[in-house]
N, C-alpha and C positions, 0 to 999 in steps of 0.2 A: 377795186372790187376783188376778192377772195375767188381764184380758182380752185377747185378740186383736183390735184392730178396725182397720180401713180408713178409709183416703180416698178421695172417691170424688167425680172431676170434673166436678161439674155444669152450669157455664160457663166460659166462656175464650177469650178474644182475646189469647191468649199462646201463639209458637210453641211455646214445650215440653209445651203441655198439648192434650190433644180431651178434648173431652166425654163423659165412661164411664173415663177413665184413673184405676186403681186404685195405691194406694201401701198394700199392707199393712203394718203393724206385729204382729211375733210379741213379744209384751211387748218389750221395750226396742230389739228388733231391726227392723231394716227387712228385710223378706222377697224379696230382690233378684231370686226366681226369679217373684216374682208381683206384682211393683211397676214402676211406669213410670218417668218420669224424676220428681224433687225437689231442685226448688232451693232455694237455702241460705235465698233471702225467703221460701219461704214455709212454711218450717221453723219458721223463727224464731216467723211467726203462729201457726203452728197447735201449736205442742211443748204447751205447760200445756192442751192444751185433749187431747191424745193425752194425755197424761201421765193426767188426771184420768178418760178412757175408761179406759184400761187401768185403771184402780183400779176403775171400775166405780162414778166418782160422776156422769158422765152418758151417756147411749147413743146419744143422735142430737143434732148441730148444725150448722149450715151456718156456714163461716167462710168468710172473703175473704182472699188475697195481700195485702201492704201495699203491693205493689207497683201503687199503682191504675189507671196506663194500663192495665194487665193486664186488668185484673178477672177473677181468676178465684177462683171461687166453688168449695169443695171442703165436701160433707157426709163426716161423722166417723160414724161406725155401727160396732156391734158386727161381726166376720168371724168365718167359722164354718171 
């Protein structure tokens, strides 16, 4: 079964992110009416880790952009 869950910006010294900025995922979709910006690095990071949320093999993780001057820090959680 298809979870729903978000990213959800916990730090960041990256113009394209503040801190609280939401990227939902509707199972396979990105939810463009309630998502912030996402860029293609830190997609790349985070896809198998969205992939395995929405399966519902984990519900909460903090992951980091590989882009590391950045550092930004996005937690994974279930969205309702």
């Amino acid at each position: 079964m298809e979870q729903k869950v978000k990213l959800v910006v916990q730090t960041s010294g990256c113009p394209f992110y503040r801190v609280g900025d939401e990227i939902v995922f509707n199972g396979p979709i990105i939810d463009k009416e309630k998502s912030g910006n996402f860029c293609m690095m830190a997609m790349n990071a985070v896809f198998p880790y969205v992939y395995a949320a929405r399966k519902g093999v984990i519900n909460k993780q903090l992951l980091q952009c590989p882009d590391c001057d950045d550092r930004v820090y996005f937690e994974i959680k279930q969205a309702k």
